[in-house]
C-alpha positions in Angstrom: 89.1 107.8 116.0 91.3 109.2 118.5 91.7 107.1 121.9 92.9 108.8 125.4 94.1 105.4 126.7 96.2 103.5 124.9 99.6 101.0 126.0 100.0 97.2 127.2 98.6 95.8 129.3 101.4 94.1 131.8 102.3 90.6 131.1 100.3 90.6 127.9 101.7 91.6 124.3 98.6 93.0 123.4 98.0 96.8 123.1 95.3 97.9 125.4 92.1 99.8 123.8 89.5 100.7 125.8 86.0 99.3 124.8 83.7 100.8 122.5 80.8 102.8 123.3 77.8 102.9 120.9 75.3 105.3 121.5 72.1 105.6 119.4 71.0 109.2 118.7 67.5 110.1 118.0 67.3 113.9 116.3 64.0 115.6 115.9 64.8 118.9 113.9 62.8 121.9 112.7 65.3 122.5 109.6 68.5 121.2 108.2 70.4 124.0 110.3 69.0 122.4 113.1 69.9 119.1 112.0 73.5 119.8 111.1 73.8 121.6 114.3 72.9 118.5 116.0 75.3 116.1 113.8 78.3 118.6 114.4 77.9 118.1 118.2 78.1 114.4 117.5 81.0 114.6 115.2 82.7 116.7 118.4 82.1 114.1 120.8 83.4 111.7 118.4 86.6 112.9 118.5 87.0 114.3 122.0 90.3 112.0 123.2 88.2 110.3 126.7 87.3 107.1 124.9 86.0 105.3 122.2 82.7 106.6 121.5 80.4 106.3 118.0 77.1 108.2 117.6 74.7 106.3 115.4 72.3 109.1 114.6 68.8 108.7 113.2 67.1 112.3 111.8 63.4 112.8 111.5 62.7 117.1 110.7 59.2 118.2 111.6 57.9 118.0 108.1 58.3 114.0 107.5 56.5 113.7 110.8 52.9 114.9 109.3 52.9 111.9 108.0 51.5 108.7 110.0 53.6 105.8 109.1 56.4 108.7 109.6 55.8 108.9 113.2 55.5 105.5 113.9 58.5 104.9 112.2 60.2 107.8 115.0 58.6 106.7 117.4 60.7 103.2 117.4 63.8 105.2 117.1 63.2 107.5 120.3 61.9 104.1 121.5 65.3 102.5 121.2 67.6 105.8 121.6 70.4 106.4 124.5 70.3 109.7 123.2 67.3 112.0 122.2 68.0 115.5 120.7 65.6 118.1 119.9 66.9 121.1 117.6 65.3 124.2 117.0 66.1 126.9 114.9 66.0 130.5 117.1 62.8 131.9 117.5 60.9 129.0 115.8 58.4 126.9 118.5 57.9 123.5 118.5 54.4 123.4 117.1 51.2 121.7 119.4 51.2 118.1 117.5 55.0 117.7 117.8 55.0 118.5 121.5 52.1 115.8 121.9 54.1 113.0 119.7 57.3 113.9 121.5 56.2 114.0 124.7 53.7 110.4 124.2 57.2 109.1 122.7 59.1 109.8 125.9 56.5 108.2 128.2 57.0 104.8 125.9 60.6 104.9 126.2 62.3 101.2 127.2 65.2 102.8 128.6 65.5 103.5 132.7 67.2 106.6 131.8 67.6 108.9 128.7 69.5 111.6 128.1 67.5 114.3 126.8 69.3 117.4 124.6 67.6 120.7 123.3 69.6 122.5 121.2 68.5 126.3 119.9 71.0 128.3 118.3 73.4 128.8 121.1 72.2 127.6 123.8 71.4 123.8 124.7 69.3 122.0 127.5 70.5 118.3 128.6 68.2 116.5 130.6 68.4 113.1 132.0 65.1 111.3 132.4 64.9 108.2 135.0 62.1 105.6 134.2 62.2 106.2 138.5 61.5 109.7 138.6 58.7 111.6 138.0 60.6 115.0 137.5 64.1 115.2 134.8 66.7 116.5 136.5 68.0 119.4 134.0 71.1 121.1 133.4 71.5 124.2 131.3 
């Protein structure tokens, strides 16, 4: 991985490395487009030169869901996620019983803040959600 800072520190022989940052990624996908979409924004961020950052993704598409023990199973991961993405293929909607789940999974989230993406094609949402407010402040 590429690092931005990099050099001595003074009176110390050492080369300097800034610390690592470890983000975990929850992705909730319509299709594998969707999901790949998601991991290539990850693997961008991954080598942008501003620091030392690893994604640790976790992928659950709509279809797996249906099941119970599925969802339970995501709903620890968006439990315990820094990061929670939601990719949609254009034109597709995020059906009723996902939209509950989803939603019931962000009101049990352990974090103060998340930082919400929604990625569709081209575009993408981020939205960071405070454990303090009652309204996401969003930025397209």
């Amino acid at each position: 991985m590429n690092t931005a800072i990099s050099g001595r520190v003074a009176g110390n022989d050492r080369p300097f490395a800034p610390p690592r940052v470890v983000l975990k990624a929850a992705v909730v996908y319509d299709d594998s487009a969707a999901g790949q979409r998601a991991l290539k924004v990850f693997d961008r961020l991954e080598r942008q030169p501003f620091g030392n950052l690893q994604v640790h993704p976790v992928l659950w598409r709509f279809d797996r869901l249906a099941q119970t023990l599925n969802r339970c199973r995501a709903a620890e991961d968006l439990a315990d996620a820094d990061v929670i993405v939601l990719s949609l293929t254009e034109g597709e909607s995020v059906p009723g019983w996902i939209e509950t789940w989803f939603d019931s999974c962000l009101n049990r989230k352990r974090a103060a803040a998340t930082l919400l993406l929604l990625f569709r094609e081209e575009e993408a949402w981020v939205a960071v959600e405070s454990k303090s407010d009652s309204d996401p402040s969003v930025i397209q």
